[in-house]
MIPA-485786 format. One record per residue (C-alpha): residue number from 1; residue in one letter; y, z, x. Coordinates in Angstrom, 1 decimal. Each point is the difference from the previous one (the first is absolute). Layout:
<rs>
NUM	A	Y	Z	X;
...
</rs>
This chain:
<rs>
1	X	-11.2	-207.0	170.9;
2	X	-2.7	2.9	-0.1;
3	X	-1.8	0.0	-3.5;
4	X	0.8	3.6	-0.7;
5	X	-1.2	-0.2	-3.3;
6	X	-3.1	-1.2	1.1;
7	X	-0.2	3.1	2.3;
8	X	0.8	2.7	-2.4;
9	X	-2.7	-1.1	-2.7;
10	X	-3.0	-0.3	2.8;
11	X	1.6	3.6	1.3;
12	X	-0.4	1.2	-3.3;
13	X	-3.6	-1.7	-0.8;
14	X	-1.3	1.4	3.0;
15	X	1.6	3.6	-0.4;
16	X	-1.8	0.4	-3.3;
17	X	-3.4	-1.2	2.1;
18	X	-1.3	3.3	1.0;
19	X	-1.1	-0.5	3.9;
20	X	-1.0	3.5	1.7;
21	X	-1.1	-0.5	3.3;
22	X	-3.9	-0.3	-0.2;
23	X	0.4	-2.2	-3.5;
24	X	2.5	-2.7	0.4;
25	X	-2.4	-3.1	-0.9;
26	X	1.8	-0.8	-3.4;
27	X	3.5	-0.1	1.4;
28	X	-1.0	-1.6	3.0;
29	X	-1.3	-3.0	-2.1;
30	X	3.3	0.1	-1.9;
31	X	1.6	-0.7	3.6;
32	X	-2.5	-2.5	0.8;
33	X	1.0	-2.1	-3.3;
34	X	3.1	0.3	0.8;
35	X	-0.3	-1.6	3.2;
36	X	-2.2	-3.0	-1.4;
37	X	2.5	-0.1	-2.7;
38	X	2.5	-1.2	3.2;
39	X	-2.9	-2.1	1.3;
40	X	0.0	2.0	2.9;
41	X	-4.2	0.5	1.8;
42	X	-0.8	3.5	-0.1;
43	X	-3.2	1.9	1.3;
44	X	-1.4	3.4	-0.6;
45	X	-1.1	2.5	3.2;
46	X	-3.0	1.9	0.4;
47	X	1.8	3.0	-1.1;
48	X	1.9	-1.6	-3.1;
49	X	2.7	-1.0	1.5;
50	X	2.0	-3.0	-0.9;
51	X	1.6	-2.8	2.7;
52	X	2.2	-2.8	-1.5;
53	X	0.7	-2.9	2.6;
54	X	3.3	-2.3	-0.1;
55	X	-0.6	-2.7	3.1;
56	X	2.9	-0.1	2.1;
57	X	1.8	-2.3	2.0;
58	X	-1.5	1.4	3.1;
59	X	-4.1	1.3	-0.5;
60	X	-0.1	1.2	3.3;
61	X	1.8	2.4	-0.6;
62	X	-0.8	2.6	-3.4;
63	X	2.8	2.7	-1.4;
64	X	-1.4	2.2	-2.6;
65	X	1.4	2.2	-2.7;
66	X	-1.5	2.8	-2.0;
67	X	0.2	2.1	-2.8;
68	X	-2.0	2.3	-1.4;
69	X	-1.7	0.1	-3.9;
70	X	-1.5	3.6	0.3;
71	X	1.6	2.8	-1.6;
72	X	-0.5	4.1	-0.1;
73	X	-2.2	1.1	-2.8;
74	X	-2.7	2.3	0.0;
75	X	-3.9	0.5	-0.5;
76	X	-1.9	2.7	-2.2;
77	X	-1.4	2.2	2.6;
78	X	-1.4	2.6	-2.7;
79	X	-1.1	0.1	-3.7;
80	X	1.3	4.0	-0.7;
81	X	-1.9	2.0	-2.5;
82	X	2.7	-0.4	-2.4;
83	X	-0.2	-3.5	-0.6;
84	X	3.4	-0.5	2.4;
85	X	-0.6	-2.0	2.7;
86	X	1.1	0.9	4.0;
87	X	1.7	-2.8	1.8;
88	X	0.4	-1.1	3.6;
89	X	2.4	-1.8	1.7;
90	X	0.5	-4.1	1.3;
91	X	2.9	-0.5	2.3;
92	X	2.2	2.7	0.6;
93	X	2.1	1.7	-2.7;
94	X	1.5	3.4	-0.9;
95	X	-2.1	1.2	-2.9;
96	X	3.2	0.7	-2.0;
97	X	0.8	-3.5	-0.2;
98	X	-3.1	-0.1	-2.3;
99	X	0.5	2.8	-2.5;
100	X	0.4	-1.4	-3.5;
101	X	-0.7	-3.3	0.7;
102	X	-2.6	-1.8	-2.6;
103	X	-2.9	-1.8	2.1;
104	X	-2.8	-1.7	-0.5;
105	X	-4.1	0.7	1.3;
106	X	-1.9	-3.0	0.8;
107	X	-3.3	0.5	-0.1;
108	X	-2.8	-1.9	1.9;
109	X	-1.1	-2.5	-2.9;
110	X	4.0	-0.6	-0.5;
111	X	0.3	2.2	-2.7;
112	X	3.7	1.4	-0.4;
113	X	0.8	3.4	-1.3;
114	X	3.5	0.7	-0.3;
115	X	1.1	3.9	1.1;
116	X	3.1	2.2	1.0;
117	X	0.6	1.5	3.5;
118	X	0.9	3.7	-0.5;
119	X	0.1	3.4	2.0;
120	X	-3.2	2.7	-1.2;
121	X	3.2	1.9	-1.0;
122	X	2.0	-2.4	-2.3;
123	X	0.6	1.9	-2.7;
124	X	3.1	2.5	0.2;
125	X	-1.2	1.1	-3.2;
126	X	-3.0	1.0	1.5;
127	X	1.2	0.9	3.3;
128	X	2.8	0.3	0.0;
129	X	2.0	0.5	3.8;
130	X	-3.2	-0.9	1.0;
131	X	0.2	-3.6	-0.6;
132	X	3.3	-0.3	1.9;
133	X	-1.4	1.7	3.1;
134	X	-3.2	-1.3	0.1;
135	X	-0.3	-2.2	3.5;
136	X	-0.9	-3.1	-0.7;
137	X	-3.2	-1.4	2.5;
138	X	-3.3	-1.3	-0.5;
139	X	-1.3	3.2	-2.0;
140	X	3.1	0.3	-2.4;
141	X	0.2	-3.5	-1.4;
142	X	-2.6	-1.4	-2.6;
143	X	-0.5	-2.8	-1.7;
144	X	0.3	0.7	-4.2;
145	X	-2.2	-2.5	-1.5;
146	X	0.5	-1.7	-3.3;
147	X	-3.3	0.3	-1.8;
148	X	-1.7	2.7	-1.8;
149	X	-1.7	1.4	3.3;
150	X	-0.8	4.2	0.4;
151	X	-1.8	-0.1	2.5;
152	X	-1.1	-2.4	3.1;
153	X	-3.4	-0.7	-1.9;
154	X	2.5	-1.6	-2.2;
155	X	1.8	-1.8	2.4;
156	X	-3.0	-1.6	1.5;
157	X	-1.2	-0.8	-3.3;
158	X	3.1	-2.7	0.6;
159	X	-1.3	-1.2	2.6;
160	X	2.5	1.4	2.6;
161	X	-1.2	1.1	3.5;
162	X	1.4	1.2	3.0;
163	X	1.6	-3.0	2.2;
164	X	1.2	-1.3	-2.9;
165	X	3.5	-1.6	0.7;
166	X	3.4	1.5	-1.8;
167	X	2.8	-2.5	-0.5;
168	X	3.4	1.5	-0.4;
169	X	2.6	-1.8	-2.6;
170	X	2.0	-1.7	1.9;
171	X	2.8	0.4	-3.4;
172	X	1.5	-3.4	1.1;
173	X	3.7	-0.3	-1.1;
174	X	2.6	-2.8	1.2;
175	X	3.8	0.8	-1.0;
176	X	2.2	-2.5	-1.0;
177	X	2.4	1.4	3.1;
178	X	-2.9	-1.9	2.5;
179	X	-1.9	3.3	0.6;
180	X	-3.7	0.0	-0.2;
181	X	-1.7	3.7	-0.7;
182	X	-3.7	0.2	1.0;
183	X	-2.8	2.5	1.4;
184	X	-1.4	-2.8	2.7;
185	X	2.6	-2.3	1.2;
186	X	-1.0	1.4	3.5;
187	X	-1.1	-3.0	0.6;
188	X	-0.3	-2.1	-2.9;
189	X	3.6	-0.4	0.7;
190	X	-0.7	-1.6	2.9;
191	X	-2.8	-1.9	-1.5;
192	X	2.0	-1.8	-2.7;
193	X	2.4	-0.4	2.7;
194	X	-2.7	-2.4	2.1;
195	X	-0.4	-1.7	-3.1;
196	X	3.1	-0.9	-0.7;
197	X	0.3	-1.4	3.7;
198	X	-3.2	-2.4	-0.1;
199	X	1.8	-1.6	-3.1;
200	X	3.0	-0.4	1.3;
201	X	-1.4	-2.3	2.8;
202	X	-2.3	-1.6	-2.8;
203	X	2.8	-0.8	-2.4;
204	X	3.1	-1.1	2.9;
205	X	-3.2	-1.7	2.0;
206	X	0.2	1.5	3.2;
207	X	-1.8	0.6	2.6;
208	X	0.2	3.4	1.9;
209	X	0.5	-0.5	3.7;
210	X	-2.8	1.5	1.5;
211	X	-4.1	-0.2	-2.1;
212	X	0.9	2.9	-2.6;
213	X	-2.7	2.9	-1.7;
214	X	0.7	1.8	-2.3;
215	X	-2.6	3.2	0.1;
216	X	-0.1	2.3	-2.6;
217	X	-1.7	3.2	0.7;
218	X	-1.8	2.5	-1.7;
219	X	-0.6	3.4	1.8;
220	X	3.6	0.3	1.5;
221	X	0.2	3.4	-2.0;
222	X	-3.1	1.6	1.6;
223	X	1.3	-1.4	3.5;
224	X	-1.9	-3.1	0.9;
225	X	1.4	-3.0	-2.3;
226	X	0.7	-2.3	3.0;
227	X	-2.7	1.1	2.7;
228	X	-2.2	-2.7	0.0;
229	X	-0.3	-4.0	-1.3;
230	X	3.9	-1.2	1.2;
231	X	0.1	-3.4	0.6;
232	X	-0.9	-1.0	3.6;
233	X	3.1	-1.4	1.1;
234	X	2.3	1.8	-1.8;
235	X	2.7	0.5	2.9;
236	X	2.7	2.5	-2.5;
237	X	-1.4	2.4	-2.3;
238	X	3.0	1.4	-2.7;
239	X	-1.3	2.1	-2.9;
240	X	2.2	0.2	-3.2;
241	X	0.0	3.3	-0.9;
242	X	2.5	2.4	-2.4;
243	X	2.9	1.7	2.1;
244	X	0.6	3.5	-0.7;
245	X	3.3	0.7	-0.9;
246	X	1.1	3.9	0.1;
247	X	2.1	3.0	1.9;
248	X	0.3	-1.6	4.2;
249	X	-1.0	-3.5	-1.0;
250	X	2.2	-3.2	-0.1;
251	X	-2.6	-1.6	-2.3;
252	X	1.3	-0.4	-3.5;
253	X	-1.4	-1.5	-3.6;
254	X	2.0	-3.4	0.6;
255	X	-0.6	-1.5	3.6;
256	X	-2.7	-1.0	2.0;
257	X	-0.9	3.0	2.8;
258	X	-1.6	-1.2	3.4;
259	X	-1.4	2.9	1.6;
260	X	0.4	0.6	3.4;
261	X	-2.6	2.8	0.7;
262	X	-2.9	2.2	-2.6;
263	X	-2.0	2.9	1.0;
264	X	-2.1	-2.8	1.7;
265	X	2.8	-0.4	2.7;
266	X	2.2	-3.3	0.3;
267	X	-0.3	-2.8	-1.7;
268	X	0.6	-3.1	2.4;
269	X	3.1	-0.6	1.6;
270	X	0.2	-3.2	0.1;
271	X	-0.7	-1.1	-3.2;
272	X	2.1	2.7	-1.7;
273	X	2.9	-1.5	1.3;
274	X	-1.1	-3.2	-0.8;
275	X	-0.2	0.9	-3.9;
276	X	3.3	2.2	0.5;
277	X	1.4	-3.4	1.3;
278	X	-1.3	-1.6	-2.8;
279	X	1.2	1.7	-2.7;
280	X	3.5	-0.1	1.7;
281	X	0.2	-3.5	0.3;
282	X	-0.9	-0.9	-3.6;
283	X	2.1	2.8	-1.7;
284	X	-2.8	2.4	-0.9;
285	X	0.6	3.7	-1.2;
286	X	-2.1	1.8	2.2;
287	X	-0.3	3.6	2.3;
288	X	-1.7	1.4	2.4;
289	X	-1.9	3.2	0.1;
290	X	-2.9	2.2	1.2;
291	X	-2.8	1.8	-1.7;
292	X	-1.2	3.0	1.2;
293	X	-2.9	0.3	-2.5;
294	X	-1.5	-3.8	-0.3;
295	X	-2.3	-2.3	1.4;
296	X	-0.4	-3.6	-1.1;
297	X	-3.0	-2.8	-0.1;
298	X	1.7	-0.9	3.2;
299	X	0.0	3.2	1.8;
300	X	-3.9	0.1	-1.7;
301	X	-0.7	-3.6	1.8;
302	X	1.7	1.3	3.5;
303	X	-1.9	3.1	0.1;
304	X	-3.4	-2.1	-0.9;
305	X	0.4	-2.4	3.2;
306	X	2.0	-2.6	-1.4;
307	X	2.4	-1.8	2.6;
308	X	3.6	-1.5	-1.4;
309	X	3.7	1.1	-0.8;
310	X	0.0	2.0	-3.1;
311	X	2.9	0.5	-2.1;
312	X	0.6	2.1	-3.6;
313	X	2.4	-1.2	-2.7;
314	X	-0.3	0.7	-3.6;
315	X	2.6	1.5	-3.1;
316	X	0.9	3.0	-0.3;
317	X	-1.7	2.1	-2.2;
318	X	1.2	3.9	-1.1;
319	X	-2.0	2.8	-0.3;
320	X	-3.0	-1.9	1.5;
321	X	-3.7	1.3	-0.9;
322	X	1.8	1.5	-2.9;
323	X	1.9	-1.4	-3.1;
324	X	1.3	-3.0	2.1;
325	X	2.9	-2.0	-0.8;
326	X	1.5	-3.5	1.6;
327	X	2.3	-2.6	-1.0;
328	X	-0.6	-3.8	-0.1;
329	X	2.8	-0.7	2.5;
330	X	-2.2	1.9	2.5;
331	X	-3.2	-1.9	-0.5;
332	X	2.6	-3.2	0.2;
333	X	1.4	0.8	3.1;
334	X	-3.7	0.4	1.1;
335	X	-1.2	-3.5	-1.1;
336	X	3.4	-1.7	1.4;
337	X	-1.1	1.9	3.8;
338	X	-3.7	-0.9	-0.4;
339	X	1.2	-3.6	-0.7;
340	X	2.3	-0.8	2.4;
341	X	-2.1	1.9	2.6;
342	X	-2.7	-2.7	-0.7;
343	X	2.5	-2.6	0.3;
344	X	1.1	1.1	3.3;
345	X	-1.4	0.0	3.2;
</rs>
């Protein structure tokens, strides 16, 4: 039986981790505990990176799965006269998605200074239509700082620069109808997910058919998570990554989506129907669906050289890069597919 329990708390812990690309070292040794926790070798990659390893039946052979830890967020690209600070973005987002949300600015010596994302027009008091109609970009929003701070002599005084990172509260909630609510579970989702695989061989003592790595990335957000450090032999590449349920998709908050095709082209034929098979044979809630606006560490690895099937899986997840939503059926459905892939030939 899958240790959901187990998955939802390490889902949670690593949700309330912040891990925008570019500053993912303290959730990545999270993962890495984790891991040793299960006994399982890990190893870190020149570019931070981390690769699990569960030996397999056959070593000639290497399948490897993926997730990745790094989130959106955002930097301070400007310290404004007025003490506010200008923002720019990590990964892709609409700025709306951001308005109103409390944050946090890291600075350099780990200092944290907590803050509020707002428009230069909040006030309707103030401005009134004009806060409504204001467009919302990279000139419009602002970071509201909680200090006593007039003026960006002020805000240096704190020690804050420009570069310095901007974690976004995640506002981590899990219903007691199975739905967990969280800014980031593109892909720590998928993450916990992995997890919850590697202990389920550890605690039934299996052993996956085929040498098994688990690689969790930490660029896949800026576009080259996967490129570079796969295992040699790895043979199948699938990344676990959130589905995006919405208008024209199958993909829904309760099943396991394989993708057939992303704005990288086709995923492999083969082995999609292999995991379609899969998930037929053992009863698994699943769909199938396309992505017109999405790329993957697998598609990353493709386009970087890298020569194997590649496949995509993962939960669905609404309103994706937004205030995302998913249910723990989905992120079972995923584990029960991962598993039984890696039991099967």
């Amino acid at each position: 039986m899958v240790d959901m329990q187990y998955c939802i708390n390490k889902l949670v812990k690593i949700l309330k981790t912040p891990s925008p690309t570019g500053n993912t070292r303290t959730v990545m040794d999270v993962v890495e505990n984790e891991f040793k926790e299960l006994s399982i070798d890990t190893y870190r990659t020149k570019k931070g990176a981390l690769i699990a390893t569960i030996k397999g039946e056959n070593d000639n052979i290497h399948r490897t799965l993926s997730g990745h830890i790094d989130t959106l967020g955002a930097m301070v690209k400007e310290i404004k006269g007025n003490g506010r600070l200008k923002i720019t973005q990590i990964g892709g987002y609409s700025w709306n998605t951001i308005e109103g949300e409390y944050c946090v600015v890291e600075t350099s010596d780990g200092k944290e200074y907590s803050g509020t994302i707002l428009t230069t027009k909040a006030s309707t008091h103030v401005h009134g239509g004009e806060t409504s109609k204001i467009e919302r970009n990279e000139n419009s929003i602002e970071i509201r700082l909680d200090e006593k701070v007039k003026s960006a002599e002020d805000v240096s005084k704190l020690g804050i620069s420009v570069g310095d990172f901007v974690f976004l509260d995640p506002r981590t909630t899990v219903t007691e109808s199975g739905f967990i609510k969280s800014r980031h579970l593109d892909d720590k989702a998928g993450v916990a997910a992995i997890l919850a695989v590697a202990k389920y061989f550890k605690d039934n003592n299996l052993t996956p058919k085929y040498t098994t790595h688990f690689f969790i990335s930490n660029y896949e957000e800026v576009g080259h998570g996967a490129s570079a450090s796969i295992p040699e032999k790895t043979a199948e590449f699938i990344a676990i990554d959130m589905a995006a349920p919405g208008d024209g998709q199958t993909s829904d908050e309760f099943s396991v989506t394989i993708c057939a095709k992303d704005s990288s082209g086709p995923y492999d034929l083969e082995l999609k129907n292999k995991l379609v098979k899969i998930a037929k044979q053992n009863n698994i809630n699943y769909k199938i669906d396309i992505y017109p606006y999405y790329g993957s560490d697998a598609s990353a690895a493709l386009r970087a050289g890298w020569e194997f099937k590649h496949g995509l899986i993962g939960p669905g997840v609404d309103a994706s890069h937004s205030h995302e939503r998913t249910h723990k059926d989905a992120i079972e459905n995923t584990i029960k597919l991962a598993i039984n892939y890696l039991l099967a030939e």
